[in-house]
PDB file of N, CA, C and O in Angstrom:
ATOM      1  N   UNK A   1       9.692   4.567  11.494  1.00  0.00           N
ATOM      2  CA  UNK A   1       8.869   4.441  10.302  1.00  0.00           C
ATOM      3  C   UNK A   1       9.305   3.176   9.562  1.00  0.00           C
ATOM      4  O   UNK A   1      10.507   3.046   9.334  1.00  0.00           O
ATOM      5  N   UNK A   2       8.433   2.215   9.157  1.00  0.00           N
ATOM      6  CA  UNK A   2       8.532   1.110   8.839  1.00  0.00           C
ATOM      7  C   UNK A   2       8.878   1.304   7.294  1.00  0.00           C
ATOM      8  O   UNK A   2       8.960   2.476   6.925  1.00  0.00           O
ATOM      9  N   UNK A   3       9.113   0.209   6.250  1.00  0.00           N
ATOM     10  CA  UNK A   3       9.890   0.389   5.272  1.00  0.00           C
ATOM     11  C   UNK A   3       8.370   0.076   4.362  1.00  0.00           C
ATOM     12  O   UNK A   3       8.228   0.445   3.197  1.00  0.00           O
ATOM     13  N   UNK A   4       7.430  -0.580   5.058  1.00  0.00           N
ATOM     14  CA  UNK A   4       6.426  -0.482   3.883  1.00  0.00           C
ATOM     15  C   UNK A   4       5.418   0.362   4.280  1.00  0.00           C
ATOM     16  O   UNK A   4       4.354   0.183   3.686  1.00  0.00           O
ATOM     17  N   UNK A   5       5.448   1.532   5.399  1.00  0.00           N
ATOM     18  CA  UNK A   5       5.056   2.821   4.999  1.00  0.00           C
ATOM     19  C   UNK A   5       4.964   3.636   4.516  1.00  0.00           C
ATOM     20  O   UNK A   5       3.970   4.299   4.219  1.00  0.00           O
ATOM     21  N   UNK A   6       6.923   3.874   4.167  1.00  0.00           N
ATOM     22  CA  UNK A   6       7.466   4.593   3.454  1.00  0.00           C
ATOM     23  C   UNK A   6       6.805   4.036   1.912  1.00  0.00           C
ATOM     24  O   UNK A   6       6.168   4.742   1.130  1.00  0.00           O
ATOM     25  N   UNK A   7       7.080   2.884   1.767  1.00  0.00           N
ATOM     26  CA  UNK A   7       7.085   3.366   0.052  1.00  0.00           C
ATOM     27  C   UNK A   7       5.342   3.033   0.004  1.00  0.00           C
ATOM     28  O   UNK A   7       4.952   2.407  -0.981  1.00  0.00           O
ATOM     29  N   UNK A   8       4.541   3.353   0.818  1.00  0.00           N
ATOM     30  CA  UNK A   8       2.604   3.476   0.563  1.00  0.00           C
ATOM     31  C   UNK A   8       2.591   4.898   0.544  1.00  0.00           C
ATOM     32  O   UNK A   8       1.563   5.345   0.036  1.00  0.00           O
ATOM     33  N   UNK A   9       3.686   6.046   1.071  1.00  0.00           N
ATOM     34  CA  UNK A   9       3.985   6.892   1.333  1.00  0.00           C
ATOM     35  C   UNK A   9       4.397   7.854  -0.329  1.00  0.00           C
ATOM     36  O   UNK A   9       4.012   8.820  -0.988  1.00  0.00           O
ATOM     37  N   UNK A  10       5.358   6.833  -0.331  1.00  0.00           N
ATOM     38  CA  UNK A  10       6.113   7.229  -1.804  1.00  0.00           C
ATOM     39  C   UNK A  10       4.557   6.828  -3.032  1.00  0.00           C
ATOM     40  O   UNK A  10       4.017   7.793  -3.571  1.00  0.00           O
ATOM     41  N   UNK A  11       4.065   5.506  -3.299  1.00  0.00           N
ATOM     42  CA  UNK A  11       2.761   5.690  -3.979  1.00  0.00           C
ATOM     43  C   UNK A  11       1.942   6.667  -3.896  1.00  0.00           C
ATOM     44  O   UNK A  11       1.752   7.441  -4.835  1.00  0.00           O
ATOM     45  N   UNK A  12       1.342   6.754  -2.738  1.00  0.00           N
ATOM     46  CA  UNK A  12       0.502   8.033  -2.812  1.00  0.00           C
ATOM     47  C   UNK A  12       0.976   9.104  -3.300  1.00  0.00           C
ATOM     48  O   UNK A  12       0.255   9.791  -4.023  1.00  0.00           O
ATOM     49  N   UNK A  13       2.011   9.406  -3.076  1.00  0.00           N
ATOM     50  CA  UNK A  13       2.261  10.973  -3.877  1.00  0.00           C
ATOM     51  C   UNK A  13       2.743  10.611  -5.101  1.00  0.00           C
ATOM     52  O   UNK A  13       2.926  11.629  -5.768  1.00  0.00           O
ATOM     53  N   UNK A  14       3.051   9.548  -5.736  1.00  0.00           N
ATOM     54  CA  UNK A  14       3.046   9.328  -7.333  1.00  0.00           C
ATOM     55  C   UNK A  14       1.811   9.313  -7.699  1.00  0.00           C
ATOM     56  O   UNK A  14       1.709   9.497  -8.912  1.00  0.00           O
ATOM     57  N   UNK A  15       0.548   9.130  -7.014  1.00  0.00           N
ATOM     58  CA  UNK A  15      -0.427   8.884  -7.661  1.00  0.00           C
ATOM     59  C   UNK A  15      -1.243  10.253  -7.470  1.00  0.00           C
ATOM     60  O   UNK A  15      -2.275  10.155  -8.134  1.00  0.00           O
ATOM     61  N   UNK A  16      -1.162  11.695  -6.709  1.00  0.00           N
ATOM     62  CA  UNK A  16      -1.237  12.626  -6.350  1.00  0.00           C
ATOM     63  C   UNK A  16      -0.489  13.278  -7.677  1.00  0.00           C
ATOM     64  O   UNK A  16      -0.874  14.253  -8.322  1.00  0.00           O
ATOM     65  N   UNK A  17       0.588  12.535  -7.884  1.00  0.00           N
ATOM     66  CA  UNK A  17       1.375  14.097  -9.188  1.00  0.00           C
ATOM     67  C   UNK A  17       0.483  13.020 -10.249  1.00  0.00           C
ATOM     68  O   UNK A  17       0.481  13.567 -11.351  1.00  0.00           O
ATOM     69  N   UNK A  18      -0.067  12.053 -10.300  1.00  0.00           N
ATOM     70  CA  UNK A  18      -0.245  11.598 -11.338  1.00  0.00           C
ATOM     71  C   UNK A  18      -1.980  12.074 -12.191  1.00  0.00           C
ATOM     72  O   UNK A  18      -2.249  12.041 -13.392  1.00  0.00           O
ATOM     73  N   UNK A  19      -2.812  12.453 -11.102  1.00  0.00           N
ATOM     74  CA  UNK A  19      -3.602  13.001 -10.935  1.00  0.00           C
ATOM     75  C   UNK A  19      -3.667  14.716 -11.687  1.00  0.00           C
ATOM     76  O   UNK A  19      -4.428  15.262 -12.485  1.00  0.00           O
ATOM     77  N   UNK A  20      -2.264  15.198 -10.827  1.00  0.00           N
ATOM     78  CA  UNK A  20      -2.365  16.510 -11.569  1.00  0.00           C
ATOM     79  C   UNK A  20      -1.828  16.250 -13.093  1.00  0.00           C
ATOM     80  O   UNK A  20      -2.243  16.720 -14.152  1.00  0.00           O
ATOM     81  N   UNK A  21      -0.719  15.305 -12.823  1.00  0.00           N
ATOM     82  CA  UNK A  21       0.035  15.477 -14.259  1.00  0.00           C
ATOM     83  C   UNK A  21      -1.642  15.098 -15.912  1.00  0.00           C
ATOM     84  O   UNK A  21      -1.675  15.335 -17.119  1.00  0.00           O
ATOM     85  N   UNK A  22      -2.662  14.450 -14.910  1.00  0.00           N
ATOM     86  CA  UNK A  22      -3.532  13.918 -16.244  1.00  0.00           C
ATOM     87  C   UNK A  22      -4.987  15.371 -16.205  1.00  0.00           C
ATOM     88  O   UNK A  22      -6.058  15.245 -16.798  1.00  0.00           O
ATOM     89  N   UNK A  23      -4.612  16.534 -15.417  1.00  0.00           N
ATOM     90  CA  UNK A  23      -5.599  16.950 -15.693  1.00  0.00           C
ATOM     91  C   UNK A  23      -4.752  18.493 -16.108  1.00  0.00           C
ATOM     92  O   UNK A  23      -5.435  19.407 -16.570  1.00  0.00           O
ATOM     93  N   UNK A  24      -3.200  18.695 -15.900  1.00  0.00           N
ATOM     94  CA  UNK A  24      -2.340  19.061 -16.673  1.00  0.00           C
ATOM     95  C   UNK A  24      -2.675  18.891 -18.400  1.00  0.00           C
ATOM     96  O   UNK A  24      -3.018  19.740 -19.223  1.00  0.00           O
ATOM     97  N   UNK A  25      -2.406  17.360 -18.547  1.00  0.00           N
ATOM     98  CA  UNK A  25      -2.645  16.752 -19.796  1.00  0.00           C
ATOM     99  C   UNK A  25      -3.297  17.279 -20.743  1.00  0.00           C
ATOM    100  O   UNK A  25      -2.951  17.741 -21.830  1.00  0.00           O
ATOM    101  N   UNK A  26      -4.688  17.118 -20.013  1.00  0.00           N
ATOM    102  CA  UNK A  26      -6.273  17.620 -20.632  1.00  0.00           C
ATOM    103  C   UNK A  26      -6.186  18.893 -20.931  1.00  0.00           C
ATOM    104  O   UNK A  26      -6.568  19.269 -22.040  1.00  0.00           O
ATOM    105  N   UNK A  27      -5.588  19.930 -19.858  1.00  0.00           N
ATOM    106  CA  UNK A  27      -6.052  21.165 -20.230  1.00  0.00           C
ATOM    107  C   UNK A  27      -4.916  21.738 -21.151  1.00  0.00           C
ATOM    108  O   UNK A  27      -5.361  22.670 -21.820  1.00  0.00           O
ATOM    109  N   UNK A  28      -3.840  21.527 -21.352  1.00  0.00           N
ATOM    110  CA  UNK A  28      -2.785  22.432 -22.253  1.00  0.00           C
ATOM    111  C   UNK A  28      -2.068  21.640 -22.837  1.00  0.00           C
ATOM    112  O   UNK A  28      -0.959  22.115 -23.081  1.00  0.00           O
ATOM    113  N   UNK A  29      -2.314  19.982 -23.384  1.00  0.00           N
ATOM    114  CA  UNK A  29      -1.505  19.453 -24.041  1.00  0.00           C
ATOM    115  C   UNK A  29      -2.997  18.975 -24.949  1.00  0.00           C
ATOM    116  O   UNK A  29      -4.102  18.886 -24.414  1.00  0.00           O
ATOM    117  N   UNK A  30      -2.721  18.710 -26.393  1.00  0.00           N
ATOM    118  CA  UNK A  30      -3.477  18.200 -27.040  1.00  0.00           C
ATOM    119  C   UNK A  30      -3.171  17.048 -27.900  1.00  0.00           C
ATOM    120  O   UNK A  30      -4.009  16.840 -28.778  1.00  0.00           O
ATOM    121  N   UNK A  31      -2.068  16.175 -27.846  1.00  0.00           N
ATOM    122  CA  UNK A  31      -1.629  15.062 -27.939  1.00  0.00           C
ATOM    123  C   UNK A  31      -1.836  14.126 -26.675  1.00  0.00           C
ATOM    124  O   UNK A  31      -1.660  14.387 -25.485  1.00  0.00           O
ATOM    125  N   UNK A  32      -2.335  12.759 -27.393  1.00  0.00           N
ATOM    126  CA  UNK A  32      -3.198  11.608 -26.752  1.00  0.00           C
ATOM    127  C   UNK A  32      -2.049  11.141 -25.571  1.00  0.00           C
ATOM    128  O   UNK A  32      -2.475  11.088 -24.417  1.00  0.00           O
ATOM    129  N   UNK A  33      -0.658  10.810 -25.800  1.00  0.00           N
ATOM    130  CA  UNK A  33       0.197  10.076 -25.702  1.00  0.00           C
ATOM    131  C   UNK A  33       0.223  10.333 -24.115  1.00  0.00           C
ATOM    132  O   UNK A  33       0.000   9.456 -23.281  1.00  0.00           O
ATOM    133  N   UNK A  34       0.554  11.773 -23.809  1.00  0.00           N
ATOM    134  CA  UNK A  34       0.881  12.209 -22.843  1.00  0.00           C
ATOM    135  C   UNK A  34      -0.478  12.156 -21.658  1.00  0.00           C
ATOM    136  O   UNK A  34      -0.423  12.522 -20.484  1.00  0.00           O
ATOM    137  N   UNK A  35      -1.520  11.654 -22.299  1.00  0.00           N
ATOM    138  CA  UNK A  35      -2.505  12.166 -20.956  1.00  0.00           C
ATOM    139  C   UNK A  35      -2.447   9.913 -20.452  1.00  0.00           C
ATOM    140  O   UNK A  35      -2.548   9.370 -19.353  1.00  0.00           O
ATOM    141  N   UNK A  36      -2.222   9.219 -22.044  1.00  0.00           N
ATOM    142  CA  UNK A  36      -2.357   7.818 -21.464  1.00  0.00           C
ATOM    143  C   UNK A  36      -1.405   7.708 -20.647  1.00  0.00           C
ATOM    144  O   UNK A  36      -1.733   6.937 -19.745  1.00  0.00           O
ATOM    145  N   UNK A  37       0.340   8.388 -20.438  1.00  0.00           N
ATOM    146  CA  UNK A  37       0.972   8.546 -19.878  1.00  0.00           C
ATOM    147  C   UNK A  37       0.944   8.626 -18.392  1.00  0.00           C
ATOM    148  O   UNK A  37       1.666   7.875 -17.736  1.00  0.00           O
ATOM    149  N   UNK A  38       0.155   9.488 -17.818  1.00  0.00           N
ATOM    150  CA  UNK A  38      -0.311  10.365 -16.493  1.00  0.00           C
ATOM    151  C   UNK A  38      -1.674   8.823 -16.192  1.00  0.00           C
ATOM    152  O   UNK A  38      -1.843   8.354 -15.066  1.00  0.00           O
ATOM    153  N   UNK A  39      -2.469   8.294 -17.474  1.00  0.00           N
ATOM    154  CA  UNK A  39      -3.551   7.776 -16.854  1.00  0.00           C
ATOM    155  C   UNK A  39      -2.669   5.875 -16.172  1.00  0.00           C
ATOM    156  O   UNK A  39      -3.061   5.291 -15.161  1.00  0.00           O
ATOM    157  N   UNK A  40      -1.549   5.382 -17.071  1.00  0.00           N
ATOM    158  CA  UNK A  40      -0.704   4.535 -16.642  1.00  0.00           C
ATOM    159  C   UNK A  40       0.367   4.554 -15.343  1.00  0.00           C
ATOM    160  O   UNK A  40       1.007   3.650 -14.805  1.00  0.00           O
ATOM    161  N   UNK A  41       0.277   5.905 -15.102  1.00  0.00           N
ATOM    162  CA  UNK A  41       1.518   6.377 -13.827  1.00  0.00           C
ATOM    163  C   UNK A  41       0.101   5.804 -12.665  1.00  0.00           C
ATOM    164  O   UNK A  41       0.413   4.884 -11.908  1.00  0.00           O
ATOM    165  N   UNK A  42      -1.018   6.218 -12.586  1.00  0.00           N
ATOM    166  CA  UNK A  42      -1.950   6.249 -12.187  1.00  0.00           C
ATOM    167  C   UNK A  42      -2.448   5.290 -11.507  1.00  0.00           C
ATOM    168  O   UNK A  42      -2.916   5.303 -10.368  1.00  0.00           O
ATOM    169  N   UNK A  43      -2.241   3.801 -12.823  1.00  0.00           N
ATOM    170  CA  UNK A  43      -3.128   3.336 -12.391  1.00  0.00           C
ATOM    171  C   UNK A  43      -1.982   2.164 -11.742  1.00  0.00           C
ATOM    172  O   UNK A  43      -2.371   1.400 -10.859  1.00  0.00           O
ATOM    173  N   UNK A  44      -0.756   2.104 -12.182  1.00  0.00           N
ATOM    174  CA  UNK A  44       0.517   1.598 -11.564  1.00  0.00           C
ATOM    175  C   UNK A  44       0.367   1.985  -9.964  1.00  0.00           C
ATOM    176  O   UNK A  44       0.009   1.191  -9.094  1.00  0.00           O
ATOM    177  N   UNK A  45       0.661   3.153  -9.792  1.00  0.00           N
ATOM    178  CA  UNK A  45       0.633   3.520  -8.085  1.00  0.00           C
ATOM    179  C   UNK A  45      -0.443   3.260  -7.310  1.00  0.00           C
ATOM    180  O   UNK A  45      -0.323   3.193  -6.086  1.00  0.00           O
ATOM    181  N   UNK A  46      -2.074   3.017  -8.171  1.00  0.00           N
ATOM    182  CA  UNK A  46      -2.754   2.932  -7.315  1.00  0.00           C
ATOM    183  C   UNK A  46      -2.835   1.362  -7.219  1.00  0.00           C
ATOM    184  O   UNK A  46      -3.722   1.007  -6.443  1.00  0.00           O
ATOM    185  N   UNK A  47      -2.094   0.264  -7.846  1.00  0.00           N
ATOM    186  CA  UNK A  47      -1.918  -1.254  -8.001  1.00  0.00           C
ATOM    187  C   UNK A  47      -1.185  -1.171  -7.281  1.00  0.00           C
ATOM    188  O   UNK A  47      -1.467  -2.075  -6.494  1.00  0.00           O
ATOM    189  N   UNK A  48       0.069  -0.449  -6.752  1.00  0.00           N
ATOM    190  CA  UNK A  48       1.199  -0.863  -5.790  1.00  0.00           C
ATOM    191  C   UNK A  48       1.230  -0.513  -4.128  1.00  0.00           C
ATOM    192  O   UNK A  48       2.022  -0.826  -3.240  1.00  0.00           O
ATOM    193  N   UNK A  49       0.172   0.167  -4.138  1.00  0.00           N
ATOM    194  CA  UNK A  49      -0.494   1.057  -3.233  1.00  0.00           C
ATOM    195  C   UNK A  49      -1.714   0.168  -2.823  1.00  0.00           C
ATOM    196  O   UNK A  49      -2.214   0.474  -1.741  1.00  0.00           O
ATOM    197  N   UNK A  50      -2.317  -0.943  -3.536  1.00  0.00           N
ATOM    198  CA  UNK A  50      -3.391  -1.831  -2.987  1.00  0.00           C
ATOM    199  C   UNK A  50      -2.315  -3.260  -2.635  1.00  0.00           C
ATOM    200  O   UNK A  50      -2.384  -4.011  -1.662  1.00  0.00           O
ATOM    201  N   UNK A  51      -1.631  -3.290  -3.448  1.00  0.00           N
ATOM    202  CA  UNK A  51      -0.702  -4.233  -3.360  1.00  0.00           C
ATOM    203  C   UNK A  51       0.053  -4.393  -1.184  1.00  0.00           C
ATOM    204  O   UNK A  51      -0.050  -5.131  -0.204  1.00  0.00           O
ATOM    205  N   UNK A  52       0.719  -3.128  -1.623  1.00  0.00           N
ATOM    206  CA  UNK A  52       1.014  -2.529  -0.163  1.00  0.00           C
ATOM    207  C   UNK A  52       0.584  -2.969   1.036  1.00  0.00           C
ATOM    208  O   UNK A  52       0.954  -3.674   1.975  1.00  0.00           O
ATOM    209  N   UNK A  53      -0.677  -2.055   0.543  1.00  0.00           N
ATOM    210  CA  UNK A  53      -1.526  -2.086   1.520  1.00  0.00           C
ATOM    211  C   UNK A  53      -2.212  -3.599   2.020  1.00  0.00           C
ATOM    212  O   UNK A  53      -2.315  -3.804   3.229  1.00  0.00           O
ATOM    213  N   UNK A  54      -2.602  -4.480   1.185  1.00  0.00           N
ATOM    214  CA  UNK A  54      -2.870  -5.924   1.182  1.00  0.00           C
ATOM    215  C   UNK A  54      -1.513  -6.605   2.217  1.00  0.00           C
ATOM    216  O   UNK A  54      -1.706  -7.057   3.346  1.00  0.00           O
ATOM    217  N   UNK A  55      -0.409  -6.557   1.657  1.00  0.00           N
ATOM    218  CA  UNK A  55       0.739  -7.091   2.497  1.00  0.00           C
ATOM    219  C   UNK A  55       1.184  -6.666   3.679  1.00  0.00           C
ATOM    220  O   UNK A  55       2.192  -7.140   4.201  1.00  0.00           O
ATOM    221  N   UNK A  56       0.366  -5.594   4.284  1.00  0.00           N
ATOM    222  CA  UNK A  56       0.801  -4.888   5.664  1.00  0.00           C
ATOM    223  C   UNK A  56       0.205  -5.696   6.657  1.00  0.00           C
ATOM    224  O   UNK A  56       0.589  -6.281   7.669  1.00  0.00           O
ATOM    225  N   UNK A  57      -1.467  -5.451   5.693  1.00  0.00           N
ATOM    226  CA  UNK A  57      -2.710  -6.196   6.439  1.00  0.00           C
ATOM    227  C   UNK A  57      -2.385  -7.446   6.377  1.00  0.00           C
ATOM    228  O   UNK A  57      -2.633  -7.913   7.488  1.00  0.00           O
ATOM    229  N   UNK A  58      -2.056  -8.080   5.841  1.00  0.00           N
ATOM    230  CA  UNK A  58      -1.507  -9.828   5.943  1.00  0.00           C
ATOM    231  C   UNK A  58      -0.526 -10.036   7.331  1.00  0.00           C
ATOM    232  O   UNK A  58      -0.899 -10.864   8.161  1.00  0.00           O
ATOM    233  N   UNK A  59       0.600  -9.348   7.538  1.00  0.00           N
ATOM    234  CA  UNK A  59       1.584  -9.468   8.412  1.00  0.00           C
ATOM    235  C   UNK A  59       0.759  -8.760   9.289  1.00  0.00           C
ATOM    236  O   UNK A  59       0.470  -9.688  10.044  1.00  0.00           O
ATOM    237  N   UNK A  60       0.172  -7.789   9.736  1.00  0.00           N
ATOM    238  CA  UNK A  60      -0.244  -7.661  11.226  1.00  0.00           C
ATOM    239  C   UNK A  60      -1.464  -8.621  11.344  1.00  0.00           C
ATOM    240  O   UNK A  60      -2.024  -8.579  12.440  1.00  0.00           O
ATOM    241  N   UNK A  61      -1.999  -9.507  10.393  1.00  0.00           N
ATOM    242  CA  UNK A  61      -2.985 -10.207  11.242  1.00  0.00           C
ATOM    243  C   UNK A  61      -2.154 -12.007  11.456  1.00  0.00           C
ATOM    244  O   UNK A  61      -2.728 -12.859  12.134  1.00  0.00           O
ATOM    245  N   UNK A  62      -1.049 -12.240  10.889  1.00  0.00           N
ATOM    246  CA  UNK A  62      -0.464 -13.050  11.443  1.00  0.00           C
ATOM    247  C   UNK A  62       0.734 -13.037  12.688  1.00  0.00           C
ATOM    248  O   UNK A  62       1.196 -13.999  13.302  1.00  0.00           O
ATOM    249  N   UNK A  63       1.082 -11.441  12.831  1.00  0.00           N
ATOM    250  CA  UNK A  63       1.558 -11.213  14.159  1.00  0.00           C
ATOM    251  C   UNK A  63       0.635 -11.539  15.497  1.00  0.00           C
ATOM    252  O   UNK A  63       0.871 -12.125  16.554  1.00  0.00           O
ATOM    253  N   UNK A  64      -0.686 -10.788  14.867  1.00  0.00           N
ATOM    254  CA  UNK A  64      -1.706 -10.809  15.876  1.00  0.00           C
ATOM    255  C   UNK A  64      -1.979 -12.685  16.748  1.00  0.00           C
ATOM    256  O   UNK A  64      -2.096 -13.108  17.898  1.00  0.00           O
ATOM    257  N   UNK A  65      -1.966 -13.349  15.175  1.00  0.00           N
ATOM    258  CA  UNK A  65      -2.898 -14.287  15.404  1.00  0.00           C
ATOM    259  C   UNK A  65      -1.200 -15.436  16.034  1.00  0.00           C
ATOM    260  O   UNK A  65      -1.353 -16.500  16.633  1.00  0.00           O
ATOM    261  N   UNK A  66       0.035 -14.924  15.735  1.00  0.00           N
ATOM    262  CA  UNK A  66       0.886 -15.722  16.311  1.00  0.00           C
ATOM    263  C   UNK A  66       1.414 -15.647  17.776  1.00  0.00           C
ATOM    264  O   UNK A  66       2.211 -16.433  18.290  1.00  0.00           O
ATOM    265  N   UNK A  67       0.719 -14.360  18.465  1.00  0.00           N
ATOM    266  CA  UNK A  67       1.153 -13.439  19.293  1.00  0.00           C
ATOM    267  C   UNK A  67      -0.611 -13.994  20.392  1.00  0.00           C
ATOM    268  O   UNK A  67      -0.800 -13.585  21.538  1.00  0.00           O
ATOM    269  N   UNK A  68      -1.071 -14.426  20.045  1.00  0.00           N
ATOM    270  CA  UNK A  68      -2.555 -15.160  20.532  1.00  0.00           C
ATOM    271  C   UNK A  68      -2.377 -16.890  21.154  1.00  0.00           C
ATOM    272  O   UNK A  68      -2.532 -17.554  22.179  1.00  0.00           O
ATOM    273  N   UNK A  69      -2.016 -16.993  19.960  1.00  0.00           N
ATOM    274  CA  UNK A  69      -1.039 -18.409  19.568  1.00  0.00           C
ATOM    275  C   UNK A  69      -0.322 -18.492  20.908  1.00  0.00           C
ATOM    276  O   UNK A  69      -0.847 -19.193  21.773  1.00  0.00           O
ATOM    277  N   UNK A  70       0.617 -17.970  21.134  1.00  0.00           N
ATOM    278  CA  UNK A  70       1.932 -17.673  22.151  1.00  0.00           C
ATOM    279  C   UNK A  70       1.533 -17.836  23.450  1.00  0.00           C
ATOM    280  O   UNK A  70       1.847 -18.768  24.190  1.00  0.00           O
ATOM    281  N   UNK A  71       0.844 -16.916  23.701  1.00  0.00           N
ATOM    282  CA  UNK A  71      -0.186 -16.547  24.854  1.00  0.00           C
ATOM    283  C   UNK A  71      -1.092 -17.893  25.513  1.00  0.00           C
ATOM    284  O   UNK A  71      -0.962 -18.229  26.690  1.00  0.00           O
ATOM    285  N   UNK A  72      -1.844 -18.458  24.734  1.00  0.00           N
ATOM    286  CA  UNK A  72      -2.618 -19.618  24.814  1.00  0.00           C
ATOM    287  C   UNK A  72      -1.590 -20.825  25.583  1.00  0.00           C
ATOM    288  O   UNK A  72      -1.716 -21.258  26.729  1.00  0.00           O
ATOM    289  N   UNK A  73      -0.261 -21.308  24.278  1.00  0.00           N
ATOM    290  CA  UNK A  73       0.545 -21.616  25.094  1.00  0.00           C
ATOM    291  C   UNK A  73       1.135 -21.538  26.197  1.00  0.00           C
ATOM    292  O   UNK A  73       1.227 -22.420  27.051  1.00  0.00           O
ATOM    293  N   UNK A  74       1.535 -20.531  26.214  1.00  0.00           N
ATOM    294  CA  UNK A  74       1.936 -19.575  27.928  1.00  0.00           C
ATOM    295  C   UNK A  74       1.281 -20.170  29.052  1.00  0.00           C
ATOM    296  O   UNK A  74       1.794 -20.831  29.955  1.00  0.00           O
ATOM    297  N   UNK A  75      -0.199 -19.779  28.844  1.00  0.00           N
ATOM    298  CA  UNK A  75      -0.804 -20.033  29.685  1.00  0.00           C
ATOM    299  C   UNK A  75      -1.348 -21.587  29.690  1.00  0.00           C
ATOM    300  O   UNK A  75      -1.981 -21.848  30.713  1.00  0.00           O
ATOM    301  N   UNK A  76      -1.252 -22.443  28.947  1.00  0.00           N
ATOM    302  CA  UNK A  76      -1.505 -23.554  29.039  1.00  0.00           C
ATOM    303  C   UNK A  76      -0.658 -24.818  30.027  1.00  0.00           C
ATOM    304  O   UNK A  76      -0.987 -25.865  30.583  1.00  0.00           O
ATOM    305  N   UNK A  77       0.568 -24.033  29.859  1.00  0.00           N
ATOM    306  CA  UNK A  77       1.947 -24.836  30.313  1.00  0.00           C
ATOM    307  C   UNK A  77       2.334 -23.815  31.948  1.00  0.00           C
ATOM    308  O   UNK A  77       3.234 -24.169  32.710  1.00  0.00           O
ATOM    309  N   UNK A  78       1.627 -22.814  32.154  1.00  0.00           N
ATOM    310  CA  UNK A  78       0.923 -22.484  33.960  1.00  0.00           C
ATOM    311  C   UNK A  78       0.682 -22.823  34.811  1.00  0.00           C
ATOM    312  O   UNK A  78       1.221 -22.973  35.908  1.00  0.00           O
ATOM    313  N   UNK A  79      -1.209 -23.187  33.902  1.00  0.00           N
ATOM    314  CA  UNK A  79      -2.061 -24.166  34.500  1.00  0.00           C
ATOM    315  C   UNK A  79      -1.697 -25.855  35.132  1.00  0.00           C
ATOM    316  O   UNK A  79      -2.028 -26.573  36.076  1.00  0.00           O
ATOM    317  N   UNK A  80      -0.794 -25.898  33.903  1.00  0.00           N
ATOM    318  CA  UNK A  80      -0.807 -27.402  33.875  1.00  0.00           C
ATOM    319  C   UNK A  80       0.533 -27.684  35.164  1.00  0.00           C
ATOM    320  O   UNK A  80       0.850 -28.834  35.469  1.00  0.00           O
ATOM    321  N   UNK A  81       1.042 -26.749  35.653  1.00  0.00           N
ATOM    322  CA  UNK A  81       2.221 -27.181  36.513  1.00  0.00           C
ATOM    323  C   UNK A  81       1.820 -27.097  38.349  1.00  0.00           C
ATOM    324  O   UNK A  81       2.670 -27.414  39.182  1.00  0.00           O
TER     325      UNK A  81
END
């Protein structure tokens, strides 16, 4: 398990308690503080969690495209002998 699975892993379930914690909020707390609380946990995990996710997709399409790269070479320096 890779290390930026784990913590897309760890977001999602902050943003899962963050979900309950804001509808917690609504129903049995009646001070404002605590539901902007749950709506900031929220919107943090789901920014670090696009964040994440953006930087995974970046590195496997420059593995891909260096790993293509490689190959081309490979076979260029084959042909040519």
């Amino acid at each position: 398990m890779s290390k930026t699975f784990f913590w897309q892993a760890v977001r999602l379930v902050v943003m899962v308690l963050a979900v309950a914690g804001i509808i917690y909020a609504l129903e049995f707390m009646h001070g404002g503080i605590a539901v902007w609380f749950w709506v900031a946990l929220l919107g943090i995990g789901f920014f670090g969690l696009l964040v994440s996710f953006r930087a995974a997709r970046r590195r496997s399409v420059r593995q891909q495209s260096f790993g293509a790269r490689r190959r081309r070479k490979s076979c260029r320096g084959a042909t040519h002998e």
